[in-house]
N, C-alpha and C positions, 0 to 999 in steps of 0.2 A: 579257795581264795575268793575272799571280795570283791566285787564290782570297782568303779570307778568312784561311788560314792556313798561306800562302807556296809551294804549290804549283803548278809551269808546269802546263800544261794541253799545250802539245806536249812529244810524246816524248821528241826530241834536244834540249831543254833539259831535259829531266828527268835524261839522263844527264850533262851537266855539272853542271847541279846536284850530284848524285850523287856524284861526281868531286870537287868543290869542300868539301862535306859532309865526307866523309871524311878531306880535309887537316886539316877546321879541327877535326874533333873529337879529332883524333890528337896536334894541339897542345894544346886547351882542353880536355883529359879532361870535369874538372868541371863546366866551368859549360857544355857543350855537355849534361852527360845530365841537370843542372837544366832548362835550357831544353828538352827533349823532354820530360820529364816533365810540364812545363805545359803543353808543345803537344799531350800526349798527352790530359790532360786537358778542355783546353779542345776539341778534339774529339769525344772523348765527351760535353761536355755539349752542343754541338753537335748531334751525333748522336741525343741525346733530345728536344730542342727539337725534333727537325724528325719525330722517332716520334710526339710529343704534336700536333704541328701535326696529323699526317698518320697517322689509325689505322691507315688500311690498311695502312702500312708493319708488316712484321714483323719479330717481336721477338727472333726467332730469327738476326736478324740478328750481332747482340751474340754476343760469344763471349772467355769471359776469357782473357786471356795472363799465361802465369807471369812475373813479375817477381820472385821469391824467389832468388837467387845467382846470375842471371844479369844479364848486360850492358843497358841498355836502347838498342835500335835502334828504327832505322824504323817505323812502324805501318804495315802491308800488310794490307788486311781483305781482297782479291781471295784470300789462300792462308792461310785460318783452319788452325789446328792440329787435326789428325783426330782427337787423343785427348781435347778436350775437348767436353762437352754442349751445345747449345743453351738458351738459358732459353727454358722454354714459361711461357705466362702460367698466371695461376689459373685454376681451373674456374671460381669463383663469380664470378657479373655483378654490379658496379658500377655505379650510376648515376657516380659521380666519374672515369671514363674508363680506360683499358686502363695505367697508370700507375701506378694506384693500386689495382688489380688484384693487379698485382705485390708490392704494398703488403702487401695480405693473405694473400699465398701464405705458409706459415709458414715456406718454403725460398729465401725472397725474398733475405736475404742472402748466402748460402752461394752461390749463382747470380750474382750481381751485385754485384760491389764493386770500388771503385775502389783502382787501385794505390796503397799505401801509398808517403809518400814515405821518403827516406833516415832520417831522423830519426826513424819512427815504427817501423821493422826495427832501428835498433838498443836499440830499448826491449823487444824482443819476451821476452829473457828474463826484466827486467822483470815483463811482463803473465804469465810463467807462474811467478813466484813468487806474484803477486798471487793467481792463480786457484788453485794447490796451497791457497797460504791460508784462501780461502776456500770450498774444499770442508773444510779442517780443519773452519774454524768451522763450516758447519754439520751434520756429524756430528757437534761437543759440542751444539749444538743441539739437536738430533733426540734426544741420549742427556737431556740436562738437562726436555727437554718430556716424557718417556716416562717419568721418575722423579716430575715435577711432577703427571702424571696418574692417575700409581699411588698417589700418597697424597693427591690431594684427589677429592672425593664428585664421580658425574658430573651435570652439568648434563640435569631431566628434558625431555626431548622432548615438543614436542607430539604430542595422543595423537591418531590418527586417527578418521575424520569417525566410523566404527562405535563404535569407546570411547568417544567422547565423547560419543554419542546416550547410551550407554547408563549412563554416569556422570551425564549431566547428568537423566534420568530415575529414577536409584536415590535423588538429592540431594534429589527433591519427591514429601514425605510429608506424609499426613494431620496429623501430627502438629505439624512445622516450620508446615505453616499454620495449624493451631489456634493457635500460642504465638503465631503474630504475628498473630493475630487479637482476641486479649485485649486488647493495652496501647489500641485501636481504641474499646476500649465505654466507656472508661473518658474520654473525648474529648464535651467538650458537642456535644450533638445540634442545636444551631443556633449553634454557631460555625464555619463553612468555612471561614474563614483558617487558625483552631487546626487544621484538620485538613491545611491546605497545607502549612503549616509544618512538623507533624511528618513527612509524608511526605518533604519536603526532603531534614531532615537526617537521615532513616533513610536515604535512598537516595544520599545524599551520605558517608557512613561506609561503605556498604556499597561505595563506589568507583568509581559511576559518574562521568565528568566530565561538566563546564560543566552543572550543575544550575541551572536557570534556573526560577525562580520569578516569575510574570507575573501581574500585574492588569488588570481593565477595569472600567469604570467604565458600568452598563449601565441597564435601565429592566427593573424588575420588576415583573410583576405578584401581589398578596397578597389573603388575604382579607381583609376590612371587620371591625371589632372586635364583628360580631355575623354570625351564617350566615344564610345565605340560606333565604327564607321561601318557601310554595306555602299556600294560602287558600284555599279551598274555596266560593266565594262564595254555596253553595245552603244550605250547615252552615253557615259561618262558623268551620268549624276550620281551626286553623293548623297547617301541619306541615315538619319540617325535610327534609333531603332523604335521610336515612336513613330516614323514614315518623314517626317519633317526633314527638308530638303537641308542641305549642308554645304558647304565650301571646300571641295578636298583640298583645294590648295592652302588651305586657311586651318593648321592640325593645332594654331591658340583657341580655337573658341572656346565660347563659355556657354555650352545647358543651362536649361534650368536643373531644376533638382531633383525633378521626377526621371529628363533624361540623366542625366549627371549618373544613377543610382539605378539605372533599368543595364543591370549585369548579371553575371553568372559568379558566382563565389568559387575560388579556388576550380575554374576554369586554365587550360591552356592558354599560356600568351602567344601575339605576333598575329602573322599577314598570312592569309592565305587564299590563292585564287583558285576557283573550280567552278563547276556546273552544280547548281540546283537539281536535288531530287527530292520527290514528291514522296513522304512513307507512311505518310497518313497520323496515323496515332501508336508508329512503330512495332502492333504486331507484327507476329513470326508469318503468316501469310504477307503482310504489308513487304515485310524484307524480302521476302525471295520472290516476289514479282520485282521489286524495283533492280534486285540480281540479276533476274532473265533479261531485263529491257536493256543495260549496260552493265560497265565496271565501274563499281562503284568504289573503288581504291580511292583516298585520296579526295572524294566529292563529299558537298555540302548536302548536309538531309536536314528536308524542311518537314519539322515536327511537329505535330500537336500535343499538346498536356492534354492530359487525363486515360483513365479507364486501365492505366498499367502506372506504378511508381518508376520515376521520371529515373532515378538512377539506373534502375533494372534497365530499360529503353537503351540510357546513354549508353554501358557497357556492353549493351549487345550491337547497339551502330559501331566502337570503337572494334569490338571482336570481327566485325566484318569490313572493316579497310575504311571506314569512311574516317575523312578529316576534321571535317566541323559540322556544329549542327546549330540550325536557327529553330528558337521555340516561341511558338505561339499557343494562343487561344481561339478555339473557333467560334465564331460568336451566336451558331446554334448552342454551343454549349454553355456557355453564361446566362445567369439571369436577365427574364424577358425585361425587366424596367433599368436594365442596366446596358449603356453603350461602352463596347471595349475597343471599337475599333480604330482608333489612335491614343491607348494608353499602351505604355510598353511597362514591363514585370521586372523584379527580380529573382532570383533563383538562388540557393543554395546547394551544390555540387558534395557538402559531406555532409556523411551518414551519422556523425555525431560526435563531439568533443575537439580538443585542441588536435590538429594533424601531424603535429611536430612530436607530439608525447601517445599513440597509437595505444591504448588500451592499461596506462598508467597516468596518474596525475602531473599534473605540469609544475609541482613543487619547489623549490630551490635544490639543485644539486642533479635533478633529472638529466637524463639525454634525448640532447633534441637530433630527431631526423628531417633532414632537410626536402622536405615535400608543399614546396609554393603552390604546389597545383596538384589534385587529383583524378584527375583524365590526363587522356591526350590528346583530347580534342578540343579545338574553339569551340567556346559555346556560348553563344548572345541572343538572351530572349528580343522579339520586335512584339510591333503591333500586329492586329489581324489587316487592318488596311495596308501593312508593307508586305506581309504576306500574299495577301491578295495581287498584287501588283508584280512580286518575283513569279507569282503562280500564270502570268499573263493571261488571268481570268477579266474579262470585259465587264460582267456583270454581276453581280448572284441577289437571287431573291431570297428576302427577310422575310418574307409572310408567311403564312400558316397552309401545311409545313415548311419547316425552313431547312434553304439549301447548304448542306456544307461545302467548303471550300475545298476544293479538288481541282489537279493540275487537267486543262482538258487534254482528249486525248492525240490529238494533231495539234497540239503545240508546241513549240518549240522550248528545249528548252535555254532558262537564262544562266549567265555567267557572270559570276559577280565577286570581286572583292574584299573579306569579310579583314579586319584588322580591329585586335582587341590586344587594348593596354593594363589591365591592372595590376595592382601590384600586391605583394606581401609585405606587415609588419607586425613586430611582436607588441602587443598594447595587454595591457590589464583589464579582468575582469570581474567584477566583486558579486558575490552573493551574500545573502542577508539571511538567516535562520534562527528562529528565537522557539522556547520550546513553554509548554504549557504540561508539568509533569500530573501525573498519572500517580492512583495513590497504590493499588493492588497489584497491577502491574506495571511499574515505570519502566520496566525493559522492553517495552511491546510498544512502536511508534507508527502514527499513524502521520502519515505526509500529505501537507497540505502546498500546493505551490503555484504561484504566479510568476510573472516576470515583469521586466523595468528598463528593456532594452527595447529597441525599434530598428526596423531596417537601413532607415537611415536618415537623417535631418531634417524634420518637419513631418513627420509621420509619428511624432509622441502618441497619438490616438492609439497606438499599438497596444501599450502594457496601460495608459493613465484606467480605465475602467476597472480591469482584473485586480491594478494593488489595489483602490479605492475598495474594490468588493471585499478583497482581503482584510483590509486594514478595519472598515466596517462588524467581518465577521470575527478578528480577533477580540476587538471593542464589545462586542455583545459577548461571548465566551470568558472574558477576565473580567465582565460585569457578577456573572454568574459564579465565578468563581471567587471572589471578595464577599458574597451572599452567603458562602457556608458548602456550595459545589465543588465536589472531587475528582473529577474524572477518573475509568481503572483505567485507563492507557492513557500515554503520553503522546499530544498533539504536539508537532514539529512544522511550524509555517516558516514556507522559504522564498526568498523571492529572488530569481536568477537573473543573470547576465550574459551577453551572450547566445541568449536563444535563434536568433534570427540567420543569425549564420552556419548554424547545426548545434543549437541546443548543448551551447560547450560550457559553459555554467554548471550545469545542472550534472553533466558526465564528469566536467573534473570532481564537484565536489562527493559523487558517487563514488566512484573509482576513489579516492583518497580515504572512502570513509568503508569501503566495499565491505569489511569482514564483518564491519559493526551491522552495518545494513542486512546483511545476508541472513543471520539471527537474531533483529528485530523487528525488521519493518516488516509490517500488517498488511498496510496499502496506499497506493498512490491516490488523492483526488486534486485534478486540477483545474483551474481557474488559467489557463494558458492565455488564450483569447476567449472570453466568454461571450461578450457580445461583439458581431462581426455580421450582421445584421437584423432583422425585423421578419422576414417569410418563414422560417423553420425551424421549431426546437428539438434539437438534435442533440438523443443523451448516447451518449458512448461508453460502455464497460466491458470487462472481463467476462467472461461467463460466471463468475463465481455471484458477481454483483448486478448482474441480470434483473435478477426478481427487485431485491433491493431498489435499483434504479428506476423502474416500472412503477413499483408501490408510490413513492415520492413523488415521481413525475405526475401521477393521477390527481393524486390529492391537491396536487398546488395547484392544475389547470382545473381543478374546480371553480377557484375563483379569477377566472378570466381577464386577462389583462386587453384583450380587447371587444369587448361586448360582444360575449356569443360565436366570434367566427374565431375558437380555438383551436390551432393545432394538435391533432391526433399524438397518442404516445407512438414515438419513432424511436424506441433504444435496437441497438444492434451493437455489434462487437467488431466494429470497422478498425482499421488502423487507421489511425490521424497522426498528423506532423504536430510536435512542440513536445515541449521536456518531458511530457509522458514516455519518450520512448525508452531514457533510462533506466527505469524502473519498472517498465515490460516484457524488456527483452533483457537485460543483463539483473535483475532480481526477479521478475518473473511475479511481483506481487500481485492483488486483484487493485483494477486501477479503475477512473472513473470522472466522467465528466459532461456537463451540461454548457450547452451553449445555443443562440440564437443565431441561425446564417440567412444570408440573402443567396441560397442557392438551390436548383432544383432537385432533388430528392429522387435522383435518377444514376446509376451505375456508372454511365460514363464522366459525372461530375463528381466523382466522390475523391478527386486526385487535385480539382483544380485550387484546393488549397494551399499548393506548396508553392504557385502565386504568389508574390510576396506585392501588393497593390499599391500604392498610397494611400491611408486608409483614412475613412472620416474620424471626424470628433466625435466623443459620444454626445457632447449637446446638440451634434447636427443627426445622427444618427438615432439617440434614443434621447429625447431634447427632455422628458418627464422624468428618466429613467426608471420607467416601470421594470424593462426588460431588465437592465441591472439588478433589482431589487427581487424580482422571482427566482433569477438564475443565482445571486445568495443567500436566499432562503431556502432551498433546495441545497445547494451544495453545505450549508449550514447542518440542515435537519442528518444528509448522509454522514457529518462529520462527528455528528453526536450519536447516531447509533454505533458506528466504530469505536467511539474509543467508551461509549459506555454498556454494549449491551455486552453479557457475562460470557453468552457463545457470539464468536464472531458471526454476523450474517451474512455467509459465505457459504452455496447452497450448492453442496456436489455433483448432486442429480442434473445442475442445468449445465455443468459442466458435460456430462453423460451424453443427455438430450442434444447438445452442440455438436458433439461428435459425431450422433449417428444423423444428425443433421447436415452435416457436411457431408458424408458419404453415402444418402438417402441417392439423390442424384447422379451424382457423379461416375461416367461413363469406365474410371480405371477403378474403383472399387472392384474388389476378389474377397469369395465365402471368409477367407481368415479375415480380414479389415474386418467383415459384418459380425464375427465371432465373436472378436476381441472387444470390439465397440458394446456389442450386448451383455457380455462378461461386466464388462464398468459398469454397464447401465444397474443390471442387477445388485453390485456392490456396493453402487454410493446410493441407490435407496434403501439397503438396510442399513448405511451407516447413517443416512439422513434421518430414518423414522425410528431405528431401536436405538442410535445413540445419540443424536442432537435433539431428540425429541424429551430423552427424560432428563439429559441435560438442562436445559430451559427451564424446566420444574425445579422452584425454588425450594422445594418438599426433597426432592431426589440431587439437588445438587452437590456433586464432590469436587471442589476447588481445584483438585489437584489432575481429576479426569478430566475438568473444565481446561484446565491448562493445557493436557498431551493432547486433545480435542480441537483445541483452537491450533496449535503447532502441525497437526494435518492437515488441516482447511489450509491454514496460510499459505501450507507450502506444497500443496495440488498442481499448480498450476505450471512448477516448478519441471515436471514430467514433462511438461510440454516445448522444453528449449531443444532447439537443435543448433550443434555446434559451428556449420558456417552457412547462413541463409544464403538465398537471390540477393544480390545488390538492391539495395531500397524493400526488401522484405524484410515484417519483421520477426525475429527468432521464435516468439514466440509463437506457437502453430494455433492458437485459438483463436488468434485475430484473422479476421476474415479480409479481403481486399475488394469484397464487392458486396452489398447490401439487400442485395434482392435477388443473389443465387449465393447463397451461402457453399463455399468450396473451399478447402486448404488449400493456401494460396503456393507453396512448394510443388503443386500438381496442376495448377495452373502455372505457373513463372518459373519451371524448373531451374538449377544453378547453371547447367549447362545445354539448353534447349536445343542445341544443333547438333549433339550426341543421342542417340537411340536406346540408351540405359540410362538416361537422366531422372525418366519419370519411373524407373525401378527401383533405386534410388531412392527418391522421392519416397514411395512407397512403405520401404523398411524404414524409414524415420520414423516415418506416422505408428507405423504397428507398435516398435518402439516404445512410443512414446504414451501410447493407450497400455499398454501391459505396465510400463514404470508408473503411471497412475494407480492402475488398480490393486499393484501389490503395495503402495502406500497404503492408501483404504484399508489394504486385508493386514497389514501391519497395524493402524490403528485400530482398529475389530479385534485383534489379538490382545491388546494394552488391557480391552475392557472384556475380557476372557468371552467375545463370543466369536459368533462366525456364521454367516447369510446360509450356510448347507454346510449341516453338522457330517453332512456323508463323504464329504470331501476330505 
């Protein structure tokens, strides 16, 4: 029987066949070499059905035959013609099969094509008038686009990544942010809407899109329409907490606005009479001496700020019976050209966000819990001169060294009446966010933030400098970007509300926005208070943004803003107070920030920020604004390598180095801590030098490895949360709480320090949280098929 298409299979029928073939096509010319044409056809496609069935089959098989003036016979593939080629497949591998192969060879058809029938040969001169044609046309083409370009302007190119540092840094001048620091004072000092608003449609003019202006609706706490009293119960004088004498019979007066506003934020209210006691700066040695001396149930502890976060302090005076506490500043510890001793503070008492909405946004429809106050104890910051005077110290010497302020020890102590009125109300808080989208990656945001709130009436100096820097460095950024500038990630500039009283702005509109945050945001850089004085530039980051911040910092204090007596690079990974903390400890992003302070650069002052002062003006403070204009050129320069260089500059090894840095010293360190520590170290330098390294190399770059590569960095740091810190620590374990002994501050400040497994505890966090690191690392080492020890 015959094949599929009419061929015998024995021999001597094949030459009858043969035989018979030949009569009929000698009669039927025509419609015999129609009918071979099809069967030719229909063989070949035959013939690839069974190459696609059957890869192994080769391709070389195929071999074309001229059909162009000659006769069509027989198809004989046994005796191919010796002067045509083989098709060889393409080099490059297909997943879609050896087919499609062919597919992309660029010589794919020239190789392989199926005989044209009759009808399509005699169009062929046709096809070469068509084609003469159409090379005419496009050489008038080519002449009509070469005359069109000669006389219109050429479209400018984007300028590369070194122009554009350097354009975008020639654009931010002292000057530019003076001018837009003006129309700022001119802005009621207790309207924050009026000040959302203007920021809006400044930043909306100037071209950022989707300007989204947002409210919450939250619980503040304010003072009482009279300040807060101290009583002297052995005099019967009354005194405010500036020192300044008072009238107790007299509960109308009227403060000025510095006392008016020298409170404790969501402090306990009312009247409470006790003994003074002396606890120094609230260390766990300071407590249980003042234990041994009395009972301290129910008494006043007279406290100093600094060298521990003031919340952690508060919680553990409350945990030991004490009722109220008075806060001062000792004024060894403030700077030497600065007098504290009759300014009295404010304070903020919460750890972060609206109190009423506890770890959800304050939304419409929310539930509120009724929490007016968060302690339960009185708490009214004074001055160091009322300090001094409860402390019934006669003297103390300021000179070199200076004395601190200490209750002596054969004295008596005082009893005094401390009565605090403020109150609680729900008021509005707007924040301001405009975004500057990203072309490659627009899902990846990098957050830029200030704020536009102040502590309280007549202290605008607070945020006026920070939006100014902002509003400046948006302006040079949508300059650049009008020029033909892309950015691959999306800049997100925000400017919050609400800071001052715990950074409740910045937490609701987190927490509302949390899931979207969680998987895009890159990193926090802010502009909180950036200048806050003249003696110190102090840059602040992650570990991840270490080096980053370092480089920067170098390069700007080359040209010195005050002839020659420049301040040294100081970066360190401190914790500081302002909206950074949302995005530290509850996304865990690498964060970062420069600013100039009037403080000394000593461990025990590294707290006295939380201070809330009356603060100068910047034209009395930095009256040229040089300081303003270094501290946005820097924070400028780290905002353009985020959102434009290809691998995020987030450098795991100094995360590594931090770790074993912190535990180099530290007296509870054990072999495992030092194991696991070295374990990381060895992991993120091979992910740093065999995979960020040829990453970087625009030769070796794979977009898509670029992508899983930057999604590890980002979220490194992420290992390091632990689920309920110290009161006023922050969650994140890489921030340090001291500058000049680097230690995880959990092993310092344990959760429960008067339990004897607190600091074990402690402990297993940490290891924890070093092992959840490294198996990241060894996760992404896996994405790009290697591994630091192949024996493993």
């Amino acid at each position: 029987m015959g094949d599929t298409h009419g061929y015998s299979s024995d021999p001597a029928l094949q030459g009858l066949e043969g035989m018979a073939y030949r009569k009929v096509r000698a009669a039927h010319p025509g419609s015999l070499e129609r009918e071979e044409l099809q069967a030719s056809a229909l063989d070949l496609e035959w013939d690839m059905e069974k190459e696609l069935q059957d890869p192994g089959l080769g391709l070389d098989r195929f071999q074309l035959e001229c059909v162009e003036h000659r006769t069509v016979g027989n198809s004989n593939r046994a005796d191919p013609d010796p002067d045509l080629e083989p098709i060889q497949p393409s080099v490059s591998v297909s997943p879609h099969g050896r087919f499609e192969r062919l597919q992309e060879d660029p010589n794919y058809i020239s190789h392989f094509t199926r005989a044209p029938p009759k009808g399509q040969r005699r169009s062929s001169c046709s096809l070469v008038k068509y084609l003469l044609a159409g090379v005419g046309l496009f050489i008038l083409g080519l002449l009509i686009g070469h005359y069109a370009h000669s006389t219109d302007k050429p479209t400018p190119e984007p300028p590369t990544d070194t122009d554009l540092l350097e354009e975008l840094l020639r654009d931010i001048t002292a000057e530019k942010i003076q001018a837009l620091h003006r129309p700022f004072i001119s802005i009621s000092d207790d309207n924050e809407e009026a000040r959302a608003k203007h920021l809006y449609q400044q930043w909306t003019d100037l071209g950022l899109t989707d300007v989204q202006l947002s409210n919450y609706s939250v619980l503040l706490s304010l003072p009482g329409p009279s300040s807060s009293r101290i009583v002297d119960r052995a005099s019967h004088e009354c005194f405010l907490p500036s020192g300044a004498q008072c009238d107790p019979r007299n509960h109308n007066n009227n403060p000025t606005a510095d006392q008016h506003f020298s409170y404790a934020a969501y402090s306990a209210t009312g009247s409470l009479e006790a003994v003074v006691v002396d606890v120094q700066y609230g260390g766990l040695e300071d407590m249980r001496r003042a234990r041994t001396t009395m009972n301290v149930t129910n008494q006043i502890a007279l406290l100093k700020l600094g060298q521990a976060p003031l919340l952690y302090k508060i919680s553990f005076l409350a945990e030991m019976g004490f009722g109220g506490v008075l806060l001062y500043m000792d004024p060894c510890d403030s700077p030497s050209d600065q007098s504290l001793w009759h300014k009295a503070f404010g304070v903020t008492l919460n750890p972060g966000g609206d109190p009423s909405t506890p770890g959800y946004p304050s939304i419409v429809g929310s539930y509120r819990e009724e929490r007016p106050n968060l302690t339960s104890l009185l708490v009214q910051p004074i001055s160091a001169s009322l300090a001094k005077r409860l402390l019934n110290i006669q003297s103390v010497g300021l000179g070199s060294p200076c004395t601190p302020l200490a209750m002596p020890a054969a004295s008596e102590r005082t009893k005094i009446q401390l009565t605090i009125g403020t109150h609680s109300i729900y008021k509005t808080v707007n924040n301001v966010c405009g975004y500057l989208r990203g072309k490659t990656n627009p899902d990846r945001y990098v957050l830029v933030g200030s704020r536009h709130d102040s502590w309280h009436k007549g202290s605008a100096a607070d945020w006026r400098g920070g939006s100014a820097m902002m509003t400046q460095i948006i302006t040079s950024v949508t300059k650049q970007a009008r020029r033909g500038w892309e950015p691959d990630r999306t800049t997100v500039f925000c400017s919050w509300g609400g800071s001052a009283l715990g950074n409740i702005g910045s937490f609701e509109w987190g927490e509302e926005n949390r899931v979207v945050l969680q998987s895009r945001a890159v990193a926090y850089v802010s502009l909180h208070s950036p200048v806050r004085g003249t003696e110190t530039l102090r840059s602040t980051a992650s570990p991840s943004l270490l080096q980053l911040t370092s480089d920067i910092q170098k390069r700007q204090l080359l040209s010195c803003i005050r002839g020659g007596n420049c301040p040294g690079p100081n970066v360190s990974s401190l914790q500081i107070p302002g909206d950074v903390s949302f995005f530290a400890n509850h996304l865990a992003v690498p964060t970062m920030e420069f600013a100039f302070e009037q403080t000394k650069a000593e461990e025990k002052s590294s707290f006295l920020s939380e201070a809330l002062f009356s603060a100068e003006s910047p034209e009395t403070l930095d009256p040229l604004f040089k300081f303003h204009e270094t501290i946005a050129k820097m924070t400028a320069e780290v905002i353009l390598r985020l959102v434009n260089d290809p691998v995020l500059p987030f450098y795991p090894l100094d995360i590594a180095l931090d770790v074993q840095n912190k535990l180099k010293d530290d007296p509870l360190r054990t072999p495992r801590l030092l194991a696991a520590a070295a374990s990381l170290r060895e992991s993120s330098a091979f992910l740093q030098s065999e995979t960020m390294r040829p990453a970087n190399d625009p030769k070796e770059r794979d977009p898509s490895h670029v992508r899983m590569l930057n999604d590890v960095l980002r979220d490194l740091e992420k290992s390091f949360l632990v689920p309920q810190p110290p009161p006023g620590v922050y969650r994140n374990l890489l921030y340090s709480l001291n500058g000049k002994v680097p230690q995880f501050s959990i092993l310092k400040y344990p959760l429960d320090p008067l339990k004897h497994n607190a600091v074990n505890k402690s402990l297993s966090l940490i290891i924890n949280a070093i092992n959840s690191a490294e198996k990241l690392i060894r996760c992404g080492l896996d994405l790009f098929e290697n591994s630091p020890d192949d024996t493993n």
